[in-house]
PyMOL Python script that loads the backbone (N, CA, C, O; Angstrom):
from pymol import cmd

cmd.read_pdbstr("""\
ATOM      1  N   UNK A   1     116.717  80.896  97.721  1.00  0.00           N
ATOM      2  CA  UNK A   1     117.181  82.258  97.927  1.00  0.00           C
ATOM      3  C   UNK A   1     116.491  83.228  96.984  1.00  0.00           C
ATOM      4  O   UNK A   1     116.166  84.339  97.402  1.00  0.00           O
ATOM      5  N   UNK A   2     116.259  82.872  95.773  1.00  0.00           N
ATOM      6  CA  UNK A   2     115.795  84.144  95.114  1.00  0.00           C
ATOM      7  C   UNK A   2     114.253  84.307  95.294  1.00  0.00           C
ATOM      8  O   UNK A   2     113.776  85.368  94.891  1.00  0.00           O
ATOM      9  N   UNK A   3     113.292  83.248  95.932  1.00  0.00           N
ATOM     10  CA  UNK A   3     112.017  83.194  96.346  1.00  0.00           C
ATOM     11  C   UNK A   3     112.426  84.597  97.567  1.00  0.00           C
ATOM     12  O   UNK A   3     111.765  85.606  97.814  1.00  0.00           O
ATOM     13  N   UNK A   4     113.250  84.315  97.921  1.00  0.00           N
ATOM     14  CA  UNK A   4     112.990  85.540  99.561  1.00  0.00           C
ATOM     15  C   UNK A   4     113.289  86.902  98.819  1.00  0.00           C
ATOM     16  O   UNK A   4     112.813  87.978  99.179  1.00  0.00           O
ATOM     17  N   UNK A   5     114.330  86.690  97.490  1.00  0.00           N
ATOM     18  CA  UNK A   5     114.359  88.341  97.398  1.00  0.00           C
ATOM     19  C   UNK A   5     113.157  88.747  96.094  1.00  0.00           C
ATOM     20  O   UNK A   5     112.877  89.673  95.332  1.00  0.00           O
ATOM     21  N   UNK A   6     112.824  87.717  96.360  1.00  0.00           N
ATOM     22  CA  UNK A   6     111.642  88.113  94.712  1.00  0.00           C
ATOM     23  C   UNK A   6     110.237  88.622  95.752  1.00  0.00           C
ATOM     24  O   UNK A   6     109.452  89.515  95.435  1.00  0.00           O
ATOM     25  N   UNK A   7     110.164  87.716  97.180  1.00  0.00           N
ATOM     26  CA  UNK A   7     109.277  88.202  98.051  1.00  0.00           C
ATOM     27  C   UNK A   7     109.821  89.698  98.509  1.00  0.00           C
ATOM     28  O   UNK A   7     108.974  90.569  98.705  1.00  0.00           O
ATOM     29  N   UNK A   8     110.811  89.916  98.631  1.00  0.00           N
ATOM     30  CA  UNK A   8     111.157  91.492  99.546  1.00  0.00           C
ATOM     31  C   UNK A   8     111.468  92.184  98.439  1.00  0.00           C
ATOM     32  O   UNK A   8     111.611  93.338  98.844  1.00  0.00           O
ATOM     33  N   UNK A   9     111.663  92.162  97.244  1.00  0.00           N
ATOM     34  CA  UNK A   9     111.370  93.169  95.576  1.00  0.00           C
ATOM     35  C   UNK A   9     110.221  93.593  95.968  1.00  0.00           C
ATOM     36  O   UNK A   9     110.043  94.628  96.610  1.00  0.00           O
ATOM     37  N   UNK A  10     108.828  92.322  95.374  1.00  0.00           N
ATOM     38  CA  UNK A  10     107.618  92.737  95.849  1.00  0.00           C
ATOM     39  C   UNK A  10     107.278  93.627  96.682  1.00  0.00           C
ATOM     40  O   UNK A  10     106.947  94.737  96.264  1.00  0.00           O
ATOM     41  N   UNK A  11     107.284  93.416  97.679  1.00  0.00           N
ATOM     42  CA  UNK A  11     107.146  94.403  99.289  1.00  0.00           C
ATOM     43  C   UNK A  11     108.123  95.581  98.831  1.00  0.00           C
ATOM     44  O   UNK A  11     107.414  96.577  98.970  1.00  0.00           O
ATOM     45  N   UNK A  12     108.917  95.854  98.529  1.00  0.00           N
ATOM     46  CA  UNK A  12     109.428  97.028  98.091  1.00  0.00           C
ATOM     47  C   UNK A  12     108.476  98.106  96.949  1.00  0.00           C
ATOM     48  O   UNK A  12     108.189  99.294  97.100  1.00  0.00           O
ATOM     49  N   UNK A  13     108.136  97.145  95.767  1.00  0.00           N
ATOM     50  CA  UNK A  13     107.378  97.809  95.068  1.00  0.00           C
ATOM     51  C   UNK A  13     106.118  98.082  95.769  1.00  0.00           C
ATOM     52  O   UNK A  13     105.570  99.096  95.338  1.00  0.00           O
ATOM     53  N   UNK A  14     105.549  97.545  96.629  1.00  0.00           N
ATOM     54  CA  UNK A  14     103.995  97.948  97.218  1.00  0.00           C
ATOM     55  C   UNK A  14     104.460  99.301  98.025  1.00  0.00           C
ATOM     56  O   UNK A  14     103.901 100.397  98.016  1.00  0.00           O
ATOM     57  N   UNK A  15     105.899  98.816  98.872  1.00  0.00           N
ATOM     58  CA  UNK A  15     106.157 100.025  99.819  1.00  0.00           C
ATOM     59  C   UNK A  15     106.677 101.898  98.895  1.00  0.00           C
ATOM     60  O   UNK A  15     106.583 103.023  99.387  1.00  0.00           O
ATOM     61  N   UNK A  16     107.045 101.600  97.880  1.00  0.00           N
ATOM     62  CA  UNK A  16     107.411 102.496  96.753  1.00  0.00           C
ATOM     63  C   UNK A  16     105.785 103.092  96.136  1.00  0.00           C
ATOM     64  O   UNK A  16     105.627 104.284  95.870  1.00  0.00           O
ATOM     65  N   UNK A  17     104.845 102.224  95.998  1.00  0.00           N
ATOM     66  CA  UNK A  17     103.817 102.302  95.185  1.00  0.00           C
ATOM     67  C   UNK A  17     102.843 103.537  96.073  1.00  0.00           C
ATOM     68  O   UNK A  17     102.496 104.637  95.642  1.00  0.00           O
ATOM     69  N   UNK A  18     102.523 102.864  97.584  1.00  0.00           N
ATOM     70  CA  UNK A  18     101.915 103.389  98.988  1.00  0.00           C
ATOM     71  C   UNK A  18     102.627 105.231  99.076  1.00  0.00           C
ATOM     72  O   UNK A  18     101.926 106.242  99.089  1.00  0.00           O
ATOM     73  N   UNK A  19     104.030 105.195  99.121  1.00  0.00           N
ATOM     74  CA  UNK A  19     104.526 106.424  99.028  1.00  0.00           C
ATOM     75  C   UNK A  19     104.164 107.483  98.195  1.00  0.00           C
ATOM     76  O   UNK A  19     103.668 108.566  98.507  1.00  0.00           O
ATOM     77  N   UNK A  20     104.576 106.893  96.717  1.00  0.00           N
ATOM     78  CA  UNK A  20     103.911 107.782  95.358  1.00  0.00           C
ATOM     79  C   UNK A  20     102.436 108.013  95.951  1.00  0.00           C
ATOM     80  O   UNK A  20     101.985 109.137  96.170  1.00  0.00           O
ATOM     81  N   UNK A  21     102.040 107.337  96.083  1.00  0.00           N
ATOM     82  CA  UNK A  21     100.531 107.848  96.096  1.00  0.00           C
ATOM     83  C   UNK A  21     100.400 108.662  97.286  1.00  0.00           C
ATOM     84  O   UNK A  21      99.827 109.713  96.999  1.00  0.00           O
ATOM     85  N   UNK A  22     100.614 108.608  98.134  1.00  0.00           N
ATOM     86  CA  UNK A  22     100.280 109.263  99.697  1.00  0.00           C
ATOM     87  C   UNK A  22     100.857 110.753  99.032  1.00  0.00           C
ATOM     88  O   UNK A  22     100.048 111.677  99.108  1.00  0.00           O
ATOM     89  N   UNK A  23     102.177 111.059  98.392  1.00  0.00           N
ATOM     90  CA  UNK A  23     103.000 111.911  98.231  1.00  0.00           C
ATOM     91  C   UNK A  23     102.331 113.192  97.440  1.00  0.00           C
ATOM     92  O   UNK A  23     102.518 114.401  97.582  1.00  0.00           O
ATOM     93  N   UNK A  24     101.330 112.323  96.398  1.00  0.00           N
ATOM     94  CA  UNK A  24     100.111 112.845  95.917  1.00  0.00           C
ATOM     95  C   UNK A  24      99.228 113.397  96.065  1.00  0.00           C
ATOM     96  O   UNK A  24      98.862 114.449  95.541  1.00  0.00           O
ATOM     97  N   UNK A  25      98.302 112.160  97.511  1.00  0.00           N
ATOM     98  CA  UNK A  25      97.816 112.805  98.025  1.00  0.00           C
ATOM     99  C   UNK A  25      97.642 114.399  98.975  1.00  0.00           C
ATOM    100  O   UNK A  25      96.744 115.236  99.074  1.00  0.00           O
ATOM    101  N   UNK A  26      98.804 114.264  99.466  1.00  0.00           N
ATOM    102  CA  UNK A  26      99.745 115.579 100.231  1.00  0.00           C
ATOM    103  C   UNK A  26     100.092 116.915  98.881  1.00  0.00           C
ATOM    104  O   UNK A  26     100.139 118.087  99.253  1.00  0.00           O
ATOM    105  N   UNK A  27     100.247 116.670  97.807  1.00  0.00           N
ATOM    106  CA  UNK A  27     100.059 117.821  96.931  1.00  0.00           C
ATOM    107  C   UNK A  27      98.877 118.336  96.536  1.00  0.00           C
ATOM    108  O   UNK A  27      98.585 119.531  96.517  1.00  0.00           O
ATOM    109  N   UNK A  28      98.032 117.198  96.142  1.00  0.00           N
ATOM    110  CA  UNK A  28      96.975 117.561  95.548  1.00  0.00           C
ATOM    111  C   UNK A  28      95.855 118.427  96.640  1.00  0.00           C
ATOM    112  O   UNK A  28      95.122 119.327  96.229  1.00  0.00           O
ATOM    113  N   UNK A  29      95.887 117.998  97.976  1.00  0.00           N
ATOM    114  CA  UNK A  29      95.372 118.505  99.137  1.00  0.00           C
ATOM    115  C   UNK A  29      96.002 119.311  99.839  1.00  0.00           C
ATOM    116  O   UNK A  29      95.286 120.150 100.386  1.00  0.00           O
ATOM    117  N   UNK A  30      97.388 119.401 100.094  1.00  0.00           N
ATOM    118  CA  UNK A  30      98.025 120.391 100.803  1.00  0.00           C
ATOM    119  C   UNK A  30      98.091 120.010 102.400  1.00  0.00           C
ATOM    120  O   UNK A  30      98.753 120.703 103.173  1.00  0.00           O
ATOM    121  N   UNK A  31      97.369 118.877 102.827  1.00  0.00           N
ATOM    122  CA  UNK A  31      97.083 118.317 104.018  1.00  0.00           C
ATOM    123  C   UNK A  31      98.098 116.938 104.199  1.00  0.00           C
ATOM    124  O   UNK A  31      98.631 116.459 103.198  1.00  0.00           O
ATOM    125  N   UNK A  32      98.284 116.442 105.329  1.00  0.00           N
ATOM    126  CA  UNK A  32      98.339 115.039 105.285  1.00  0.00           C
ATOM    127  C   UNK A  32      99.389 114.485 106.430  1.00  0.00           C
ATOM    128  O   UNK A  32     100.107 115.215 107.113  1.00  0.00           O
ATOM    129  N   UNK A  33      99.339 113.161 106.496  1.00  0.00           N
ATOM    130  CA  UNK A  33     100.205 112.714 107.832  1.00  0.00           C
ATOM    131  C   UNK A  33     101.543 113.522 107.515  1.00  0.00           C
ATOM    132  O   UNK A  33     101.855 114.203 106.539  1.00  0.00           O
ATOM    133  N   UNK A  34     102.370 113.132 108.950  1.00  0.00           N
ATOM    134  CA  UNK A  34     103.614 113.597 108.715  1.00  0.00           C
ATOM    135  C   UNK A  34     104.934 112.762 107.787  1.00  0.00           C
ATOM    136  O   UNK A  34     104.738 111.560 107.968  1.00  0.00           O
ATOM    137  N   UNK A  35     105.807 112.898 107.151  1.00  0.00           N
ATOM    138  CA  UNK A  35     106.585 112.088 106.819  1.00  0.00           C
ATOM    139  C   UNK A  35     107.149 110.903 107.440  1.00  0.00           C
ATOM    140  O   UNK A  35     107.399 109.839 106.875  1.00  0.00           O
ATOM    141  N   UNK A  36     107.345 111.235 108.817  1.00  0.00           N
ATOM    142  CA  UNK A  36     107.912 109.459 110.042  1.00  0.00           C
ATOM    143  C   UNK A  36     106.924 108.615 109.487  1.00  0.00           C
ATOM    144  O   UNK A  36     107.320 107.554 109.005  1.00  0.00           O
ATOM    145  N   UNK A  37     105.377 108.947 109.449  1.00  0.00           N
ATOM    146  CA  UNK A  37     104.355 108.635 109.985  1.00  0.00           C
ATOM    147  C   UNK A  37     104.107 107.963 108.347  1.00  0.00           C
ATOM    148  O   UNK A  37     103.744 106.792 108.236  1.00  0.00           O
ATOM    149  N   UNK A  38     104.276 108.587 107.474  1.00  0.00           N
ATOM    150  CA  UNK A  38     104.483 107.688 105.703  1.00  0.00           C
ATOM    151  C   UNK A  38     105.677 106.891 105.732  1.00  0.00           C
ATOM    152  O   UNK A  38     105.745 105.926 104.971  1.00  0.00           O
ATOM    153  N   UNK A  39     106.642 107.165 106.516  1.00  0.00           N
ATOM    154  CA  UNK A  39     107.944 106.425 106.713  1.00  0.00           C
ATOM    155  C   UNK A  39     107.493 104.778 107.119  1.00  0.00           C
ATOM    156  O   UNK A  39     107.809 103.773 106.481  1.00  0.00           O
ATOM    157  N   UNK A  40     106.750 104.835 108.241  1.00  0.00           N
ATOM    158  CA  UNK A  40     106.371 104.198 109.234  1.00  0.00           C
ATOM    159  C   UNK A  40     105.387 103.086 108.439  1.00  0.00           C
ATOM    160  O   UNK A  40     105.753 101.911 108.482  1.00  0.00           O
ATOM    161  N   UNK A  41     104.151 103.418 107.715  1.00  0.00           N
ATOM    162  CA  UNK A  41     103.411 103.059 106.949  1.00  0.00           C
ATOM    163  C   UNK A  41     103.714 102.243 105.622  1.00  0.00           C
ATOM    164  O   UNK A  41     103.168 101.391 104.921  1.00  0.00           O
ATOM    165  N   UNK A  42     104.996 103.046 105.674  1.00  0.00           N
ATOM    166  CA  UNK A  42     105.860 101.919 104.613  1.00  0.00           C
ATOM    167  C   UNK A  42     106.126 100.983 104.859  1.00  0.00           C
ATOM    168  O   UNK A  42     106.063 100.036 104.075  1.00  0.00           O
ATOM    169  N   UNK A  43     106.516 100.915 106.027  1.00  0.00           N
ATOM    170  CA  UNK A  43     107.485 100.026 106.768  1.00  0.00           C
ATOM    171  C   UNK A  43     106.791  98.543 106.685  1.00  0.00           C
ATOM    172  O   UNK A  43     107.168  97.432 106.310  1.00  0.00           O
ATOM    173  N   UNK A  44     105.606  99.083 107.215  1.00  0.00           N
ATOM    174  CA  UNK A  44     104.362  98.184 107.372  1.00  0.00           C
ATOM    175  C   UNK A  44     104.083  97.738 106.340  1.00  0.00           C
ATOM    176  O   UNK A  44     104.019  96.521 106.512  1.00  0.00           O
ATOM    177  N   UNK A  45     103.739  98.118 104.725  1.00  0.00           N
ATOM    178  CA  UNK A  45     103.399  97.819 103.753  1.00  0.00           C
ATOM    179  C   UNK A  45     104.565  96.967 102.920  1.00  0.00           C
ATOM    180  O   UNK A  45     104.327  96.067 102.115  1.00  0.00           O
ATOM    181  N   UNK A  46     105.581  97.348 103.216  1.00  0.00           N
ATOM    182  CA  UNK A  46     106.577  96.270 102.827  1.00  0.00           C
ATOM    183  C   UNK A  46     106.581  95.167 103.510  1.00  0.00           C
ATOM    184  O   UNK A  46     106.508  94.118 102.869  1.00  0.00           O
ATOM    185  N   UNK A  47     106.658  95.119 104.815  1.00  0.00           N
ATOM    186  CA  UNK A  47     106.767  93.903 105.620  1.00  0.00           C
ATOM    187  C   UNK A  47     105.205  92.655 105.050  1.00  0.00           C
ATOM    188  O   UNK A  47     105.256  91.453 104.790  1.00  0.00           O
ATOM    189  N   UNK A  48     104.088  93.543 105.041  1.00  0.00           N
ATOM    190  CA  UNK A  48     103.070  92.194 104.501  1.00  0.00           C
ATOM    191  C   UNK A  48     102.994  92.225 103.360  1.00  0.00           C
ATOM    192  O   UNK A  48     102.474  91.246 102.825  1.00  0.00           O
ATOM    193  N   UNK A  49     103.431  93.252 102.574  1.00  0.00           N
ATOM    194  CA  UNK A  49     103.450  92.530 100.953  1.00  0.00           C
ATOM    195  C   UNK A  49     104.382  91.538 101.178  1.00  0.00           C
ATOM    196  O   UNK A  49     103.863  90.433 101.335  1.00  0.00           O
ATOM    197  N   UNK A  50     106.044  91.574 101.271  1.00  0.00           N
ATOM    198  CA  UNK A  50     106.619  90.712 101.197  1.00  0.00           C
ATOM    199  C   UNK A  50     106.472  89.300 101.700  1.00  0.00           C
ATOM    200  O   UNK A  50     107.034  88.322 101.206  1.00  0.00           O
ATOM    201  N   UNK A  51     105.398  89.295 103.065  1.00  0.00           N
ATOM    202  CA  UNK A  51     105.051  87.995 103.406  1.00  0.00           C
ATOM    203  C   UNK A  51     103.559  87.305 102.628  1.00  0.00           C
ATOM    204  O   UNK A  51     103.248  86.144 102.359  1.00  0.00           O
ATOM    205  N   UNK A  52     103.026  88.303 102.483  1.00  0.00           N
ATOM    206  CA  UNK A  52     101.929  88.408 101.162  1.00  0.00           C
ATOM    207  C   UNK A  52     102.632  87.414 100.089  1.00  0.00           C
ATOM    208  O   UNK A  52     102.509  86.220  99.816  1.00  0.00           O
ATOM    209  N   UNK A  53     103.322  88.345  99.677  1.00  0.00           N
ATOM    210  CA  UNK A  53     104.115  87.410  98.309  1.00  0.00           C
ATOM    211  C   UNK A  53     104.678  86.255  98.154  1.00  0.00           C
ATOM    212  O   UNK A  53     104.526  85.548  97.157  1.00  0.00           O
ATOM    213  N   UNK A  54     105.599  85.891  99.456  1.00  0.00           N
ATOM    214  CA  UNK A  54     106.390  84.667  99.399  1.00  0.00           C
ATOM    215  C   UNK A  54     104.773  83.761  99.733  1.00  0.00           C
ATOM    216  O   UNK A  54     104.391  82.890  98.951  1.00  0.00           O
ATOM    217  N   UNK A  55     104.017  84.118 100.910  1.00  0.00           N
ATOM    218  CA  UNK A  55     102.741  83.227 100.770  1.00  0.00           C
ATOM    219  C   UNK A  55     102.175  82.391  99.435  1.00  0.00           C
ATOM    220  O   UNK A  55     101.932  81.199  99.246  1.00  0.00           O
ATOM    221  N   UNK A  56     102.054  83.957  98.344  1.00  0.00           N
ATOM    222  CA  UNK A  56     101.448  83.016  97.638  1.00  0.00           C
ATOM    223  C   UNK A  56     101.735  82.157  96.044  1.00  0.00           C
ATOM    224  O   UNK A  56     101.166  81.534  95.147  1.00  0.00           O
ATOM    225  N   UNK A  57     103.436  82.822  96.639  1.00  0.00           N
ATOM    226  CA  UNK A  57     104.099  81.983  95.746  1.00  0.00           C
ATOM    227  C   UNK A  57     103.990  80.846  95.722  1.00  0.00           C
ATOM    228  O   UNK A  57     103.543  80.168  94.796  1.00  0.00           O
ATOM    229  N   UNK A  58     104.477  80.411  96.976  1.00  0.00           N
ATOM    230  CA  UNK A  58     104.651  79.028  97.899  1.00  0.00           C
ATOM    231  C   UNK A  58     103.313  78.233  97.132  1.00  0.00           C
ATOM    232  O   UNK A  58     103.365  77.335  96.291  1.00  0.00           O
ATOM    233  N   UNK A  59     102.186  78.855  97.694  1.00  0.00           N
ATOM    234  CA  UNK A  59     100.962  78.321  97.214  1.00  0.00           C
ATOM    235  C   UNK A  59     100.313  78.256  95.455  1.00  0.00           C
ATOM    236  O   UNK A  59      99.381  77.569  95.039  1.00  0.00           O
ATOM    237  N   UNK A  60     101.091  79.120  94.774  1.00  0.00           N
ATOM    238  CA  UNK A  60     101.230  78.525  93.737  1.00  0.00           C
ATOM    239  C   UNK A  60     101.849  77.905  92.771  1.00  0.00           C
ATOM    240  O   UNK A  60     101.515  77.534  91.646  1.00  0.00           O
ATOM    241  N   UNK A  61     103.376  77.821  93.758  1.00  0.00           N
ATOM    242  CA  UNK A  61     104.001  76.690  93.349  1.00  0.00           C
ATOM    243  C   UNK A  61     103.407  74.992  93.639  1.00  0.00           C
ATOM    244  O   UNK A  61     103.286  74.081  92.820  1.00  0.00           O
ATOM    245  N   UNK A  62     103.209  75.002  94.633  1.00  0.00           N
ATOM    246  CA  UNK A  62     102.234  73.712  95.638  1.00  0.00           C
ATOM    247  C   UNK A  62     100.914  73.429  94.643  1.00  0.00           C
ATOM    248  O   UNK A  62     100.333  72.344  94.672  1.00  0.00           O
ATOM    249  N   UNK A  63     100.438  74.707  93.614  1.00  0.00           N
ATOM    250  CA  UNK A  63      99.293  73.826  92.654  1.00  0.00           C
ATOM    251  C   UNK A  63      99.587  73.892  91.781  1.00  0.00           C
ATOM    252  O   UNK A  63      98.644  74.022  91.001  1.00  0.00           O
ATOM    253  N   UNK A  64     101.137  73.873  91.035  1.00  0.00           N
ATOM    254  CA  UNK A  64     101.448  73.712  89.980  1.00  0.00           C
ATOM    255  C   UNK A  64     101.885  72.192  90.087  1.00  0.00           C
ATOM    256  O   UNK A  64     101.607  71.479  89.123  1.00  0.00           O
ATOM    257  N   UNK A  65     102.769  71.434  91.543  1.00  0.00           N
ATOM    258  CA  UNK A  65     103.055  69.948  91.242  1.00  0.00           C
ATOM    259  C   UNK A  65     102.217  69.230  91.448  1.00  0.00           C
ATOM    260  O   UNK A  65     102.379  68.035  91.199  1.00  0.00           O
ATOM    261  N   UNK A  66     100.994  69.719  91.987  1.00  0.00           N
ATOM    262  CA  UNK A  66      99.999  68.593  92.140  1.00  0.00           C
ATOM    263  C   UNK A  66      99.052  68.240  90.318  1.00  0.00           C
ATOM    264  O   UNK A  66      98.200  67.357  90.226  1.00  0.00           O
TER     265      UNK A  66
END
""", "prot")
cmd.dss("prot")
cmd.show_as("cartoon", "prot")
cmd.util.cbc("prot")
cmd.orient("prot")
């Protein structure tokens, strides 16, 4: 259990990280997608970090018992 929420923390912080920055980008330029559309992008960036992460946990747990 705490492998799945240590994987969806992760994916949270990438999806938190993607925002700050886009949010940035949109000040510093004055331009930029719409908010759904950073909403949306999040969405996405959480979902494969978090499978990102539990991946390569898994896999470096698997070369720590060998």
């Amino acid at each position: 259990m705490t492998g799945r929420r240590d994987a969806l923390l992760w994916g949270l912080v990438g999806a938190l990280s993607f925002l700050v920055l886009a949010q940035g980008y949109r000040l510093v330029t004055d331009q930029g997608p719409s908010t759904w559309m950073l909403l949306g992008v999040a969405l996405v960036v959480w979902a494969v970090a978090s499978v990102g992460s539990a991946v390569l946990a898994s896999r470096l747990d698997r070369k720590r018992r060998v």
